[in-house]
DRENDO-1510 file (C-alpha; in Angstrom, 1 decimal, always signed):
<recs>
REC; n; res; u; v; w
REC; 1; UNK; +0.0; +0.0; +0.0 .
REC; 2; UNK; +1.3; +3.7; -0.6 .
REC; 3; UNK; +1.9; +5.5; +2.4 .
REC; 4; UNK; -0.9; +8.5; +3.3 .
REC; 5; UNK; +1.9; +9.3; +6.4 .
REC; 6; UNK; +5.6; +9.0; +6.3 .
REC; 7; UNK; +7.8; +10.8; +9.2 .
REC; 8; UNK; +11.2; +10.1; +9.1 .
REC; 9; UNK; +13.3; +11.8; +12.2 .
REC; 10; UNK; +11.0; +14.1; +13.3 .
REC; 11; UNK; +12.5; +16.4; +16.4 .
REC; 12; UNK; +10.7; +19.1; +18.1 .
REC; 13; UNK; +11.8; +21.4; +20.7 .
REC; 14; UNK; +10.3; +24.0; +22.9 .
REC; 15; UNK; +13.4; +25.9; +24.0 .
REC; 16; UNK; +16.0; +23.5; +26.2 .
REC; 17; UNK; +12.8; +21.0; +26.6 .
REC; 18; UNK; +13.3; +18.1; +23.7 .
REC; 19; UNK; +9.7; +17.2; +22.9 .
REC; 20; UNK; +9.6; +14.8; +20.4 .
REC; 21; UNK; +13.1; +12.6; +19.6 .
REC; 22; UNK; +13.6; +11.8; +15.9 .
REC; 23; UNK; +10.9; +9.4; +15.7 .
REC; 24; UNK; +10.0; +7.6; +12.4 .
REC; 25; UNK; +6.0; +6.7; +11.6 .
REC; 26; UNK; +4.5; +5.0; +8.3 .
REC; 27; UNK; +0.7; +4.5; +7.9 .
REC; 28; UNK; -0.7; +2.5; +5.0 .
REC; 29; UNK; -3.4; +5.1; +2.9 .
REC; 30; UNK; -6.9; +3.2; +3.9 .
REC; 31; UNK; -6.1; +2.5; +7.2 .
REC; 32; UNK; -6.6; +3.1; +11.2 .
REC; 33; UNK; -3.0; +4.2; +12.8 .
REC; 34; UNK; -3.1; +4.6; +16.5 .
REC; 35; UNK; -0.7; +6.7; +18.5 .
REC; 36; UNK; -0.8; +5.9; +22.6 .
REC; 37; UNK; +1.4; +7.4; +25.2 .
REC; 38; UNK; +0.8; +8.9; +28.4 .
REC; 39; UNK; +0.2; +12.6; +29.0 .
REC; 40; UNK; +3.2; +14.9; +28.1 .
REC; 41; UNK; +4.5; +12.0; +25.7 .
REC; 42; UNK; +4.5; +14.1; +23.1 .
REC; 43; UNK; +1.3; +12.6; +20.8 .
REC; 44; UNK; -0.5; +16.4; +20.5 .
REC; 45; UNK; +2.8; +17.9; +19.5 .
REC; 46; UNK; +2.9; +15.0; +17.1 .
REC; 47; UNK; -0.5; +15.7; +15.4 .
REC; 48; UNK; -0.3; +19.5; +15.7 .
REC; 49; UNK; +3.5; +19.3; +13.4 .
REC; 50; UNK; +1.7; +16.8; +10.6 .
REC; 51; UNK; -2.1; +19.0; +10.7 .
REC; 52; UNK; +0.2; +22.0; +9.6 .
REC; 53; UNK; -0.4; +24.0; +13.4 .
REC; 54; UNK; +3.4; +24.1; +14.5 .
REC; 55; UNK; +6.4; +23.7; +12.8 .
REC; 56; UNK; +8.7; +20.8; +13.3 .
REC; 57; UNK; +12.7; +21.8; +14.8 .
REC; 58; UNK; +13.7; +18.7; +12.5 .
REC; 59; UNK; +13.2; +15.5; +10.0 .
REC; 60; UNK; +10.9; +15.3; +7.3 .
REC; 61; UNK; +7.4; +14.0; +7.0 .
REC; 62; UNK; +5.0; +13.7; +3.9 .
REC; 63; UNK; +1.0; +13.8; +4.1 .
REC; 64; UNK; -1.0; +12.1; +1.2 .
REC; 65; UNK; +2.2; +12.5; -1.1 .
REC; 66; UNK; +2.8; +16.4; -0.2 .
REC; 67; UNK; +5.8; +17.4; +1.7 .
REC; 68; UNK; +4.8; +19.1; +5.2 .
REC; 69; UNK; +7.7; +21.6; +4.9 .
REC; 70; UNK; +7.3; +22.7; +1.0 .
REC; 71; UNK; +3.5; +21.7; +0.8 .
REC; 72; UNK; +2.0; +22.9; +3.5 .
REC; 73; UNK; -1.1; +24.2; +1.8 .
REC; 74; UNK; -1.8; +21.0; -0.4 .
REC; 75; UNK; -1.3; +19.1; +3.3 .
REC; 76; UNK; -4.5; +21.2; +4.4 .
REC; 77; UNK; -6.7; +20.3; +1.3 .
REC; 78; UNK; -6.1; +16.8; +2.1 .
REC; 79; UNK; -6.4; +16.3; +6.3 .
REC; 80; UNK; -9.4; +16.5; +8.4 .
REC; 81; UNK; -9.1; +17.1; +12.3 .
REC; 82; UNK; -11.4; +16.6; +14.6 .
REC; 83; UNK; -10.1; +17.8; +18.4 .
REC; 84; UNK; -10.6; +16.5; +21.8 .
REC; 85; UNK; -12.8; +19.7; +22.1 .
REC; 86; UNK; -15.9; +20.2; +19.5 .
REC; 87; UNK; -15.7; +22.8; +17.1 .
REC; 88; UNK; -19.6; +22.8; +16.9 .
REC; 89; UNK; -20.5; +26.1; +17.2 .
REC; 90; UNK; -23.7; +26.4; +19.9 .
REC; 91; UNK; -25.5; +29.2; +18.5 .
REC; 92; UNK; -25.8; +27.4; +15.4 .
REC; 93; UNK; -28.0; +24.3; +14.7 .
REC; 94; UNK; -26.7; +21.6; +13.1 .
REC; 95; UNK; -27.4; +22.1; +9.6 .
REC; 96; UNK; -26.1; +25.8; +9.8 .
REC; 97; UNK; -23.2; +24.8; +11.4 .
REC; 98; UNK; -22.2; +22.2; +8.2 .
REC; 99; UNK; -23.3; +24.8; +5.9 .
REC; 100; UNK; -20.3; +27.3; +7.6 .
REC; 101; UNK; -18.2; +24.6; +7.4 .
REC; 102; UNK; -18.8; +24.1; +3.5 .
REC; 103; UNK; -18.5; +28.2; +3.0 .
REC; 104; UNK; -15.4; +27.8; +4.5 .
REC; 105; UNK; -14.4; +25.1; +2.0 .
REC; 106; UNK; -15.7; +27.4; -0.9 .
REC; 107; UNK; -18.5; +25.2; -1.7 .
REC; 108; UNK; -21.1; +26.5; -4.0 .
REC; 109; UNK; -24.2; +27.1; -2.5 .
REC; 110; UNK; -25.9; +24.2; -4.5 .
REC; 111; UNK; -23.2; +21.7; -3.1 .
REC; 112; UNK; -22.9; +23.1; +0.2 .
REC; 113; UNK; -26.6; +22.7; +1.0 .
REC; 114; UNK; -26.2; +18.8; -0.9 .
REC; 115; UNK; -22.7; +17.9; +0.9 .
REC; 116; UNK; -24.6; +18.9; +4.3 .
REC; 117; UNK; -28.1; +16.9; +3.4 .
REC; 118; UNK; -26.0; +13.9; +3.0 .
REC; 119; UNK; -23.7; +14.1; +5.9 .
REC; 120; UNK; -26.4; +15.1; +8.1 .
REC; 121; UNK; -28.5; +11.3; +6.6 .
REC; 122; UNK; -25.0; +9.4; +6.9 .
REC; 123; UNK; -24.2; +10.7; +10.6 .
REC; 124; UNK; -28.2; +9.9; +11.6 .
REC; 125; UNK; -29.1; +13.6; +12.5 .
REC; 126; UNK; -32.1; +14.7; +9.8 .
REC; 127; UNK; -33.9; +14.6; +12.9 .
REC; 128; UNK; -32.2; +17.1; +14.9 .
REC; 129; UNK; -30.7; +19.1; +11.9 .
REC; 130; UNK; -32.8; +22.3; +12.9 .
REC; 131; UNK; -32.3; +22.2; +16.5 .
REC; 132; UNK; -29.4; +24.1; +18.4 .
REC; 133; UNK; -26.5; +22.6; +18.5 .
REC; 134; UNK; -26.2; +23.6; +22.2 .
REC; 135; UNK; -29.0; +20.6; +22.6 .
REC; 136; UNK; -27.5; +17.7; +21.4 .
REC; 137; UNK; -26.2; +15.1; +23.5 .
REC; 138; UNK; -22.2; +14.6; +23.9 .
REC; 139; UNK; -22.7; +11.6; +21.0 .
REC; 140; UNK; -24.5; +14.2; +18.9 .
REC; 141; UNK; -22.1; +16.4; +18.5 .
REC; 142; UNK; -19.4; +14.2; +18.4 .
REC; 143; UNK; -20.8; +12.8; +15.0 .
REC; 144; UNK; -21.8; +16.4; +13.9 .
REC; 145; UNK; -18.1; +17.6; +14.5 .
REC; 146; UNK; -16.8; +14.5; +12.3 .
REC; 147; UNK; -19.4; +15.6; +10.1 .
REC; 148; UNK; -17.9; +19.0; +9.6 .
REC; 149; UNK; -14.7; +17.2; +9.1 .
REC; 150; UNK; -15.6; +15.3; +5.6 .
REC; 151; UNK; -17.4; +18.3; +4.1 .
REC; 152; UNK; -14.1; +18.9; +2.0 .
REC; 153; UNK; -13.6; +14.7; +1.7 .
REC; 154; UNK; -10.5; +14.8; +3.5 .
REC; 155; UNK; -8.2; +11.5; +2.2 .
REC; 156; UNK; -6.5; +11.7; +5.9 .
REC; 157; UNK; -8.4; +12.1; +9.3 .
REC; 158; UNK; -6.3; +13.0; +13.0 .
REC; 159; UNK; -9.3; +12.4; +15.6 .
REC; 160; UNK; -7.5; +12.9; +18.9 .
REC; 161; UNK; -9.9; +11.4; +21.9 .
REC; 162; UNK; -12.8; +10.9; +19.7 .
REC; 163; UNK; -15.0; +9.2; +21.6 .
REC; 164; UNK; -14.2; +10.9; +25.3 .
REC; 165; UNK; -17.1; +11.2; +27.7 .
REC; 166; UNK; -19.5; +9.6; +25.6 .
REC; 167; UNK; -21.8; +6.8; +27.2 .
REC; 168; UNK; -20.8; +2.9; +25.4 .
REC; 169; UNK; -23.7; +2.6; +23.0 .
REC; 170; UNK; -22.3; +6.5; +21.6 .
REC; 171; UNK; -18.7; +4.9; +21.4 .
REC; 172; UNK; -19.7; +2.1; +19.6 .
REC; 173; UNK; -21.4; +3.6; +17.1 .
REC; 174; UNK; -18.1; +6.5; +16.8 .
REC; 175; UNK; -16.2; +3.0; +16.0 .
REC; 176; UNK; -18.8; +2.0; +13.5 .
REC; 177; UNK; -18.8; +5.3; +11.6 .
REC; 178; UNK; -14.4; +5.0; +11.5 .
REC; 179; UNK; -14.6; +1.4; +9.9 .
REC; 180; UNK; -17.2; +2.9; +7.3 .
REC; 181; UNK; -14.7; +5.3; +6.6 .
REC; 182; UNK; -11.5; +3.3; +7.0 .
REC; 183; UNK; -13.3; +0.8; +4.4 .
REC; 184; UNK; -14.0; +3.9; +2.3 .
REC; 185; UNK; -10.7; +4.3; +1.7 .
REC; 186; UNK; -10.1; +7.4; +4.6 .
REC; 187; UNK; -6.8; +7.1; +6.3 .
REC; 188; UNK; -7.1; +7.5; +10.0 .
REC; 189; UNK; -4.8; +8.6; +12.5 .
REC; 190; UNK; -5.7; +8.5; +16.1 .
REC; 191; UNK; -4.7; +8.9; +19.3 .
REC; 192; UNK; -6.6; +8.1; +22.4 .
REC; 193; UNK; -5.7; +7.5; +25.8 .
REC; 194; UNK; -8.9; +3.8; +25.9 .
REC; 195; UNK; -6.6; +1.4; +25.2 .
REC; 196; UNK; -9.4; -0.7; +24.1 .
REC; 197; UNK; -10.3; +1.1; +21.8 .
REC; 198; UNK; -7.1; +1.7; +19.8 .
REC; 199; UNK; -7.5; -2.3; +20.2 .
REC; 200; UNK; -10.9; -2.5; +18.2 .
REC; 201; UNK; -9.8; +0.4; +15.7 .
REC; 202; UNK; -6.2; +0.0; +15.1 .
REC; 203; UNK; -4.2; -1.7; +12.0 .
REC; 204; UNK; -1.2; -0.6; +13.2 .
REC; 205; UNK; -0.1; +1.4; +16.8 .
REC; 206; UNK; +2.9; +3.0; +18.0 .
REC; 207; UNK; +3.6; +4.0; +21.6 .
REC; 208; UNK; +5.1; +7.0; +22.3 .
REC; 209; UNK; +7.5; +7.6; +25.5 .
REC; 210; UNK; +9.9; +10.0; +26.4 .
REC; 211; UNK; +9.8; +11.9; +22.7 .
REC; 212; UNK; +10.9; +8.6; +20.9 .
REC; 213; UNK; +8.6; +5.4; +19.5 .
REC; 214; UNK; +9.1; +2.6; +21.6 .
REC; 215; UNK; +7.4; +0.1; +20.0 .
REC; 216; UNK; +5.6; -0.4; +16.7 .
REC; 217; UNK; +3.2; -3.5; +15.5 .
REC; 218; UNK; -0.6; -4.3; +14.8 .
REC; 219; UNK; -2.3; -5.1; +18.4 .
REC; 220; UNK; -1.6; -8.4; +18.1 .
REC; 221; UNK; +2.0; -8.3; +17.5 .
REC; 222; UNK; +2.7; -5.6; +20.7 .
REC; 223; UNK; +0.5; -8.6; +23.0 .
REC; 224; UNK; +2.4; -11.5; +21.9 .
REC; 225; UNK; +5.9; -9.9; +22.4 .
REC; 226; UNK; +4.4; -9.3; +26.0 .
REC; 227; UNK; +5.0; -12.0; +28.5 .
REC; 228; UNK; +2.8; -12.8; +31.3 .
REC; 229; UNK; +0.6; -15.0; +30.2 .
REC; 230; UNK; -1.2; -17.3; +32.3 .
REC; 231; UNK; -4.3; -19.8; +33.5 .
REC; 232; UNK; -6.0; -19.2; +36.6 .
REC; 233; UNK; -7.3; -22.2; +38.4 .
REC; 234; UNK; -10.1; -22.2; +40.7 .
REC; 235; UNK; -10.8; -24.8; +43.4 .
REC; 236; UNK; -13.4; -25.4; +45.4 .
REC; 237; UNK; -11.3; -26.3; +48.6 .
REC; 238; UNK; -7.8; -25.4; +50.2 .
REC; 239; UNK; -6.8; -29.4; +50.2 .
REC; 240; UNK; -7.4; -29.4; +46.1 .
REC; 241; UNK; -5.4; -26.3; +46.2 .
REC; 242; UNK; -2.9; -27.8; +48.2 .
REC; 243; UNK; -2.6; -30.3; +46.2 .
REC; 244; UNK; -2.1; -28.7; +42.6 .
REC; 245; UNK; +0.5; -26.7; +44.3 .
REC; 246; UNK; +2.7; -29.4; +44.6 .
REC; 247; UNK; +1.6; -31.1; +41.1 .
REC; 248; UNK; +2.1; -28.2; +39.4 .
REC; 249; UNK; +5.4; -26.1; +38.8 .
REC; 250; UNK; +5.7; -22.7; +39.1 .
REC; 251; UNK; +2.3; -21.7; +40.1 .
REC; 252; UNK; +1.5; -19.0; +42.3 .
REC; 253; UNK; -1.1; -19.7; +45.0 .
REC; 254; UNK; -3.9; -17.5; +46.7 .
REC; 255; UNK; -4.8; -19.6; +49.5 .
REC; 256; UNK; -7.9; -16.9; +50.8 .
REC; 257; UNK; -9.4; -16.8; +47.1 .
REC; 258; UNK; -8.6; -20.7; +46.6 .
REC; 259; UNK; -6.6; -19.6; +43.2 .
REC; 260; UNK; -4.0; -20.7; +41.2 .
REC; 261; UNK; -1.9; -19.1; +38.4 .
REC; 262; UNK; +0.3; -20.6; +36.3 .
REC; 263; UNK; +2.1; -19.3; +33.8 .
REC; 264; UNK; +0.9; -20.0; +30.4 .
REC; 265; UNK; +2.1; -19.2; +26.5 .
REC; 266; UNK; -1.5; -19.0; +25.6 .
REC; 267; UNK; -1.7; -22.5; +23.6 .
REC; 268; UNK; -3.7; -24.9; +23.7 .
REC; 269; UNK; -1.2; -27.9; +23.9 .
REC; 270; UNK; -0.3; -26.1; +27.4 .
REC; 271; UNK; -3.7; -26.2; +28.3 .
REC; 272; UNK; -4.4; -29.4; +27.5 .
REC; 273; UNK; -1.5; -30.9; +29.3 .
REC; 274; UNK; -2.2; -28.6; +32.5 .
REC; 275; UNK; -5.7; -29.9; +33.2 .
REC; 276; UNK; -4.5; -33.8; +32.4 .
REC; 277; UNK; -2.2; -33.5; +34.8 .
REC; 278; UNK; -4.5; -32.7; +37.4 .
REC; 279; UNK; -7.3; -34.9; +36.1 .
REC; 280; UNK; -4.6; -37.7; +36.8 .
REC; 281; UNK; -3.4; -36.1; +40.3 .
REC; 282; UNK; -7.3; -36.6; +40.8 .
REC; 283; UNK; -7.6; -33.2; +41.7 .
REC; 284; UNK; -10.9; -31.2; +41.5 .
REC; 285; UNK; -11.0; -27.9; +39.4 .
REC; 286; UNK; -14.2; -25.9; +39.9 .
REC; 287; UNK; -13.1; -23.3; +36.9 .
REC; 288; UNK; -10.3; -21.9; +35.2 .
REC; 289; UNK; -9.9; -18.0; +33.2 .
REC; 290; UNK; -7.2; -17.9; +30.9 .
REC; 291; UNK; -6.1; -14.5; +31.0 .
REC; 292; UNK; -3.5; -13.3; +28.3 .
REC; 293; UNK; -1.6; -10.0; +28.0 .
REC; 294; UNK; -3.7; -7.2; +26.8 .
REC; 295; UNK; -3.0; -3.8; +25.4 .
REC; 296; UNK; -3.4; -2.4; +28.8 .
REC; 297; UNK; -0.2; -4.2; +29.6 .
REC; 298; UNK; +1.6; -3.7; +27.1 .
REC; 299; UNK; +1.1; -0.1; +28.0 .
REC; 300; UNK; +2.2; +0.1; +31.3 .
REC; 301; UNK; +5.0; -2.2; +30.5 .
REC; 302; UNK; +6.6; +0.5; +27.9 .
REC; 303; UNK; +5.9; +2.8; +29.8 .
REC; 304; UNK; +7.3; +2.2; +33.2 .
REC; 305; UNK; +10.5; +3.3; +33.0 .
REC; 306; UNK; +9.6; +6.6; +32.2 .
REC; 307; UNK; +7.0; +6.7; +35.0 .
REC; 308; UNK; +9.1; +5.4; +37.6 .
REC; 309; UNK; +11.8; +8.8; +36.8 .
</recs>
């Protein structure tokens, strides 16, 4: 696939304070790219440099084949962002509020008023399209600001936290409508601080630390390089307990919740070979959980270092 982001070194600092680190980032055109880290990691600075809104001290970077140094203008015609914080202007109601946002794409008024009639259909708010924006619900205007967004068919999207303080059935729905574009052939670039999320959404993420990528992969790649794998056993009573203890290697026991774990690589040979072992032991197992690194771990394991400074 042709890249719709390439960044190659980028560097940025604020005075003596090194910000971002030379890092390098490549996202597929028709994809989801997710960018984690925590706060002060340098992920706004990142999407601020490649939407054109500060400069970069260093490196090079291309958006949707245009050079962010030389281009800067044909970078705009092709990115959408949609902030943390709505751009949905209150006073207006939502079809006004698409109209601006044609105007300010010098839309004609004939294809302003048609770009808006279908946005408002494809983001499900015909009903509300005359109402104040001030009374829509946070899922409401979340869709209406990603609305405003595609009036000028941007080929690349930075959403940053797009789906913060909305209730679950809003963030589903958020997902639904990135797939939709994702499959349409939009590239998106996130960054969001729900691990899960960047989970469901993401093709590829990188995680951000200290100014410099620290890791790079799909979701699945970054959970099996974790370790920590393992299966929890559960037992009815302390003597079964007792007993897999000494049947079973390396376990770690809870004796108050009547738990074992033992580490696991997450296949099902292990498994297997685990629970015949006890079967022959003749020991009882009331339930097991196999519980396999997530992205949550992952996180805090990249992380950690820098937190613990």
């Amino acid at each position: 696939m042709p890249s719709a982001i390439a960044v190659s070194g980028l560097r940025k600092s604020f005075g003596d304070k090194v910000v971002l680190d030379g890092i390098d980032l490549e996202v597929p055109a028709g994809t989801t790219f997710a960018l984690l880290g925590p706060n002060g990691s340098g992920k706004t600075t990142t999407v601020q440099i490649l939407s054109t809104l500060i400069g970069a001290s260093g490196g090079t970077a291309s958006i949707a084949g245009h050079d962010l140094a030389t281009e800067p203008q044909a970078v705009r015609g092709a990115i959408g962002v949609t902030g943390q914080f709505s751009a949905v202007d209150n006073l207006l109601t939502g079809e006004e509020n698409l109209i601006l946002m044609a105007a300010l794409h010098h839309l004609d008024r004939a294809e302003g008023r048609r770009r808006t009639a279908e946005l408002l259909d494809r983001f499900d708010l015909v009903d509300a399209a005359k109402r104040l924006a001030s009374t829509y619900s946070g899922g409401m205007r979340r869709r209406l600001d990603l609305a405003m967004t595609l009036i000028g068919r941007p080929r690349v999207i930075f959403l940053d936290e797009p789906t913060t303080g909305l209730d679950p059935r809003s963030r589903r729905l958020m997902w639904q409508i990135v797939r939709e574009l994702v499959a349409g052939g939009v590239t998106i670039f996130l960054t969001t601080q729900q691990l899960e999320e960047a989970d469901e959404l993401a093709d590829r993420i990188a995680v951000l630390d200290g100014g410099k990528v620290v890791a790079a992969g799909t979701p699945d790649e970054l959970k099996r390089g974790l370790p920590g794998g393992h299966v929890r056993l559960m037992f009815q009573e302390k003597s079964d307990l007792d007993a897999a203890v000494r049947a079973v290697e390396h376990g770690s026991p809870d004796d108050e919740a009547l738990t074992l774990d033992v580490p696991s690589d997450d296949g099902v040979r292990a498994l297997r070979d685990l629970l015949d072992r006890l079967d022959k032991a003749g020991i009882e197992v009331a339930g097991l959980d196999v519980r396999t690194p997530d992205l949550e771990d992952v996180f805090y394991k990249l992380t950690e270092k820098e937190a613990a400074r």
